[in-house]
C-alpha beads as a LAMMPS data file, in Angstrom:
LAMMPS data file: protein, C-alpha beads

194 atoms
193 bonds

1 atom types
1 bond types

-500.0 500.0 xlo xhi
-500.0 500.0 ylo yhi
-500.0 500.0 zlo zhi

Masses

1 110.0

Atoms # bond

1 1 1 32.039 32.341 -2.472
2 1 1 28.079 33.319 -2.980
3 1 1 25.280 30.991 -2.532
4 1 1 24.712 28.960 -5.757
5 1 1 20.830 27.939 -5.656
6 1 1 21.309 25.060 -8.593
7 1 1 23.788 23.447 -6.313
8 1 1 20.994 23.311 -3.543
9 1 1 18.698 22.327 -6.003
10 1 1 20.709 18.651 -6.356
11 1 1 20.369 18.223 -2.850
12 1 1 17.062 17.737 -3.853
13 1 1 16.555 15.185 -6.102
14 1 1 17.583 12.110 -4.105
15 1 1 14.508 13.632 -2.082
16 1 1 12.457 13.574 -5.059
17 1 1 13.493 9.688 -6.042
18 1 1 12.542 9.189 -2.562
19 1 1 8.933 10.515 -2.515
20 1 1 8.601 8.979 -6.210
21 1 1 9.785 5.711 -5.107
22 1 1 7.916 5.426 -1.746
23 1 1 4.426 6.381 -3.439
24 1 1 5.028 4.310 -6.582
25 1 1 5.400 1.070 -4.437
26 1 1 3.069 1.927 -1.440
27 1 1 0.892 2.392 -5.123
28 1 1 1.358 -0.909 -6.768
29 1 1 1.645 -2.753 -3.802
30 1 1 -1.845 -1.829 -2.341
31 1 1 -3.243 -1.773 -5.806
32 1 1 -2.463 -5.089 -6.673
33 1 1 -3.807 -6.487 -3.450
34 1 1 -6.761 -3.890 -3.542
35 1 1 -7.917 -5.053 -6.600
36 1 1 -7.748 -8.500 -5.581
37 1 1 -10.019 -8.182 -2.532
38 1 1 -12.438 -5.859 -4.546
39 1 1 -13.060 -8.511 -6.928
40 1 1 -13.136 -11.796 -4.920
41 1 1 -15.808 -10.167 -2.416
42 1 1 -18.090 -8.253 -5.017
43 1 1 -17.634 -10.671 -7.802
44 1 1 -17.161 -14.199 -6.761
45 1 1 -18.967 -16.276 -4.229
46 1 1 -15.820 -16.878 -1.952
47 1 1 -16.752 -18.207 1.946
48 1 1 -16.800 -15.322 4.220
49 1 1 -16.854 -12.333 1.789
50 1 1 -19.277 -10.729 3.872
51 1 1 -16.935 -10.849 6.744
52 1 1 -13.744 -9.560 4.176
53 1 1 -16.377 -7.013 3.637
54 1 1 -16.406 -5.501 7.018
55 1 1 -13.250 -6.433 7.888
56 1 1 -11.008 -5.260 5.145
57 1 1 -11.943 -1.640 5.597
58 1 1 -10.860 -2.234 9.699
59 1 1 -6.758 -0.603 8.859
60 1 1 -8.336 2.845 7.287
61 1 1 -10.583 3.983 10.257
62 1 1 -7.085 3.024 12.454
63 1 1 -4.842 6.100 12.013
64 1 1 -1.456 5.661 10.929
65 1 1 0.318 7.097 13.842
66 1 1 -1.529 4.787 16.266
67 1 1 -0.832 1.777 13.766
68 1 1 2.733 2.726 13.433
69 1 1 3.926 2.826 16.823
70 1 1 1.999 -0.359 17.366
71 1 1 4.159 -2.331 14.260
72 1 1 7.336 -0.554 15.454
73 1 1 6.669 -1.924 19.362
74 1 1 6.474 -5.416 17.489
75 1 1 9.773 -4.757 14.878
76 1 1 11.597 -2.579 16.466
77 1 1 14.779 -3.733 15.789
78 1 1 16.646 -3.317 19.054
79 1 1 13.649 -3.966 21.741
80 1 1 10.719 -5.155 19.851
81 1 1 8.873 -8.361 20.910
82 1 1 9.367 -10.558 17.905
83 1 1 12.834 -10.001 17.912
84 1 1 12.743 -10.163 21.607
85 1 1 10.892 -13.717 21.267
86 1 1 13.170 -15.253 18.620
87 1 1 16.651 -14.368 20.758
88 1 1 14.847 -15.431 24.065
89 1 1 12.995 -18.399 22.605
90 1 1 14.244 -19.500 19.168
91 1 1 17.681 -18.639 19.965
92 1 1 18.471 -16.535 17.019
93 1 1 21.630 -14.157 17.293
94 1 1 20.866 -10.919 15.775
95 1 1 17.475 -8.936 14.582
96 1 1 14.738 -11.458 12.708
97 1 1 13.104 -8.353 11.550
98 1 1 13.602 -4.302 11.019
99 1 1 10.742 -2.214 10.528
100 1 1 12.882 0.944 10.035
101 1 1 13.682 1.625 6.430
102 1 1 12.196 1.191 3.134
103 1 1 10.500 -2.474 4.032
104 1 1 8.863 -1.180 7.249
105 1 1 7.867 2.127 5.873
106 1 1 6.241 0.564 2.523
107 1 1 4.938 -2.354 4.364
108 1 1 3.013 -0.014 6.788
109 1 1 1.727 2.588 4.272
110 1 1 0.133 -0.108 2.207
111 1 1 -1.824 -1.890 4.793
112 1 1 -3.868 1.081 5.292
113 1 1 -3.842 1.957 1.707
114 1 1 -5.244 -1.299 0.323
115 1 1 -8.037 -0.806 2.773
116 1 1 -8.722 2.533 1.137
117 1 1 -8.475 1.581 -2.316
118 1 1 -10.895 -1.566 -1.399
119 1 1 -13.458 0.967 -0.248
120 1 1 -12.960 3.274 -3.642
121 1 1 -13.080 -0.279 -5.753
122 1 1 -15.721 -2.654 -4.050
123 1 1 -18.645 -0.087 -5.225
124 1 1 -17.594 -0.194 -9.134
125 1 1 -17.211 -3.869 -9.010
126 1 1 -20.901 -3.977 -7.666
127 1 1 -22.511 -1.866 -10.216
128 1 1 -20.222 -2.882 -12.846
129 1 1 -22.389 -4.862 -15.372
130 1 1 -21.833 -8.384 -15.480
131 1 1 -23.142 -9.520 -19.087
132 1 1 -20.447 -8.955 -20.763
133 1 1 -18.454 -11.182 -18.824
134 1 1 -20.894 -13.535 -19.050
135 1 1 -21.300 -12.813 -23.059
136 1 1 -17.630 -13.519 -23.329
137 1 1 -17.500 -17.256 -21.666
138 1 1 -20.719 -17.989 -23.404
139 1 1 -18.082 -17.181 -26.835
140 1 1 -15.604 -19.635 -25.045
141 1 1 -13.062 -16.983 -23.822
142 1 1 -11.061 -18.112 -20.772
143 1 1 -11.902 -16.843 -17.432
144 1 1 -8.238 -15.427 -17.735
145 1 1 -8.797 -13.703 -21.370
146 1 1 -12.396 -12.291 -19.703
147 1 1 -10.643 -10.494 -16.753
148 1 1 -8.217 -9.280 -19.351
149 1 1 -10.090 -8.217 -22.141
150 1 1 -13.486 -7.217 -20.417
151 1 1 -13.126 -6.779 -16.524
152 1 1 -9.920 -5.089 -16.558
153 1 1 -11.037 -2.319 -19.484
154 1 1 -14.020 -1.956 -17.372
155 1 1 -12.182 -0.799 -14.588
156 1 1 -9.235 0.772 -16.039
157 1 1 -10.955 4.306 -15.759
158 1 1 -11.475 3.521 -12.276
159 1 1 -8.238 2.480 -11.429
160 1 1 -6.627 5.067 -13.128
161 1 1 -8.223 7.851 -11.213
162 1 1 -7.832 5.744 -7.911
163 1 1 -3.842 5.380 -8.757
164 1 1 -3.563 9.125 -9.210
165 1 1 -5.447 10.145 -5.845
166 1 1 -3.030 7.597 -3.933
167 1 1 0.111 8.767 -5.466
168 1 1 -0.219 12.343 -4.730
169 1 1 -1.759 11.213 -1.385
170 1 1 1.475 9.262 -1.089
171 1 1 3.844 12.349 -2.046
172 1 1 2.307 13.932 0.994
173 1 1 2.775 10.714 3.630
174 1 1 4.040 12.259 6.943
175 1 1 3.514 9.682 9.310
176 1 1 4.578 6.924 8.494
177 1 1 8.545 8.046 6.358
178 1 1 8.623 10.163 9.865
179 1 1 8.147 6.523 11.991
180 1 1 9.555 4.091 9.923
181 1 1 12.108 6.126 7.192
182 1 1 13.567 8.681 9.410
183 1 1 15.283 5.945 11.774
184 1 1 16.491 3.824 8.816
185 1 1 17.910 6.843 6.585
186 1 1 15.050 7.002 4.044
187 1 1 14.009 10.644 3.797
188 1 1 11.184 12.069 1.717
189 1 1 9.665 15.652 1.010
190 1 1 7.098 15.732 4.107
191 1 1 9.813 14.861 6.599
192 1 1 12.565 17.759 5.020
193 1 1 9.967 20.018 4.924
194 1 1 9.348 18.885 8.721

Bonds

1 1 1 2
2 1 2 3
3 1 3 4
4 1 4 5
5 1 5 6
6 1 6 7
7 1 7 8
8 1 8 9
9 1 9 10
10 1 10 11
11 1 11 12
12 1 12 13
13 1 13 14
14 1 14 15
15 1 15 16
16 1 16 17
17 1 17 18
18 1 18 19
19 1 19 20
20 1 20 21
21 1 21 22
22 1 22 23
23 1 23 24
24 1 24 25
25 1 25 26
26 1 26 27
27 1 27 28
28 1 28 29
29 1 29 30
30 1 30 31
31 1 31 32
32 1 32 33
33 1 33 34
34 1 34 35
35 1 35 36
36 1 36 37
37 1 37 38
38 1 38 39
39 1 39 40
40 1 40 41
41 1 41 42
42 1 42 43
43 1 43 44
44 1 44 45
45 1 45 46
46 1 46 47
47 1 47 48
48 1 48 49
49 1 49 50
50 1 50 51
51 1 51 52
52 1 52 53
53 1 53 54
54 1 54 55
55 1 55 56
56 1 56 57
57 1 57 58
58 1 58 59
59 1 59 60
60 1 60 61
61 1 61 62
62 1 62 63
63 1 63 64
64 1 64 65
65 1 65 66
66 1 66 67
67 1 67 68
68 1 68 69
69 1 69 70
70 1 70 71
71 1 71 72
72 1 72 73
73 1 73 74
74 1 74 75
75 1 75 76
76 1 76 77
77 1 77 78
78 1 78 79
79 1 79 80
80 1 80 81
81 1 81 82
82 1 82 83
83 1 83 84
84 1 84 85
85 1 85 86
86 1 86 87
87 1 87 88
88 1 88 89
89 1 89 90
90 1 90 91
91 1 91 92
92 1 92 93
93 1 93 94
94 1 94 95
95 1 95 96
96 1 96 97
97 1 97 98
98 1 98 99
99 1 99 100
100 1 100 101
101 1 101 102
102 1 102 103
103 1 103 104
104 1 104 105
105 1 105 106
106 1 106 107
107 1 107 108
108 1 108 109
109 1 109 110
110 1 110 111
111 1 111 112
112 1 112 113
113 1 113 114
114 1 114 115
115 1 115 116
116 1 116 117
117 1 117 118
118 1 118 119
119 1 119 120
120 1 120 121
121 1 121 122
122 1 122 123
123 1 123 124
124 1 124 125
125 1 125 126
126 1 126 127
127 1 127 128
128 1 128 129
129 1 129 130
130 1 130 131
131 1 131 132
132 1 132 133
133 1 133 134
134 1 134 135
135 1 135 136
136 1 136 137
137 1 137 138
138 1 138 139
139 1 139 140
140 1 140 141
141 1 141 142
142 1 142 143
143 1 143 144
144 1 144 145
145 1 145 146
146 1 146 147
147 1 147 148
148 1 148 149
149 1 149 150
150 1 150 151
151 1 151 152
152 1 152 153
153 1 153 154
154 1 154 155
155 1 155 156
156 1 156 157
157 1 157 158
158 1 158 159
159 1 159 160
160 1 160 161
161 1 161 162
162 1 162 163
163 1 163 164
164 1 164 165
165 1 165 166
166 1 166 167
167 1 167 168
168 1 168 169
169 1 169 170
170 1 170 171
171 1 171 172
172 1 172 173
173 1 173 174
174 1 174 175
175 1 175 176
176 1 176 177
177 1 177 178
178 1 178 179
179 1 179 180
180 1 180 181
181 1 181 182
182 1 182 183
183 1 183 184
184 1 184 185
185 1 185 186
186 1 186 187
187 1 187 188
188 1 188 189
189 1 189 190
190 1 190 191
191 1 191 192
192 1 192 193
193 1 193 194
């Protein structure tokens, strides 16, 4: 029997959900929470929000390998220390937590992402202009209907480019689907091509 290329090519696409899959939630995840931190410290008056400042950014200058192996010596399933605490001094039977798979490897990859996006997001929120916002209560729209109708246009053109840049930066993740999906089954491009 010859080699048949299209039935290689099916081999594939559980791959390709994969990689979709991974970088769409590593995507929303950190966006969601990027977004968040972006606007509380460049457009509110929240305590500490100079501190956020500095600190938020701390996970991207951190690479992910060193990171990775640090949260795996903590959830490693079989000889990690939380799960070594809670059977030694909680008495629980069993693993309280399992970084390898898809929570462990999406968990990871977003704490350094939202850190990136932050950094990407905090600068437009700056030197986006604040009278319309202010135009828009002064009408008697909610704060709620503001972010919606004003803020969030605003920004859309920002977060649209941002969300395109970290899901093709996602597609490409090698670190952490090697660290965290290889060991619970969860394969993606980087690591077949690996």
């Amino acid at each position: 029997e010859g080699y048949r290329p299209w039935l290689a090519a099916w081999d594939l696409i559980p791959i390709l959900a994969n990689s979709v899959i991974f970088a769409a939630s590593r995507l929303a995840i950190s966006l969601v929470f990027a977004v968040l931190f972006a606007w509380a410290v460049a457009r509110t008056d929240v305590p500490f929000r100079r501190t956020m400042m500095m600190l938020i950014p701390v996970p991207f200058f951190t690479p992910d390998l060193l990171t990775g192996i640090s949260w795996l010596m903590l959830g490693n399933p079989q000889n990690g220390l939380i799960n070594q605490f809670a059977r030694d001094w909680l008495g629980a039977s069993g693993n309280v937590i399992n970084l390898y798979g898809w929570g462990g490897l999406i968990f990871h990859s977003s704490l350094s992402t939202i850190s990136l996006i932050f950094l990407m997001l905090v600068g437009f929120f700056h030197s986006m202009d604040s009278s319309y916002e202010e135009a828009s209560v002064t009408l008697g729209a909610s704060k709620y209907r503001t972010i919606f109708t004003i803020t969030l246009p605003m920004m859309s053109p920002a977060i649209l480019a941002i969300s395109v840049l970290i899901f093709a930066s996602g597609l490409d993740s090698f670190e952490n689907p090697l660290l965290f999906g290889n060991p619970g089954g969860v394969y993606v491009f980087a690591n077949e091509i690996y």
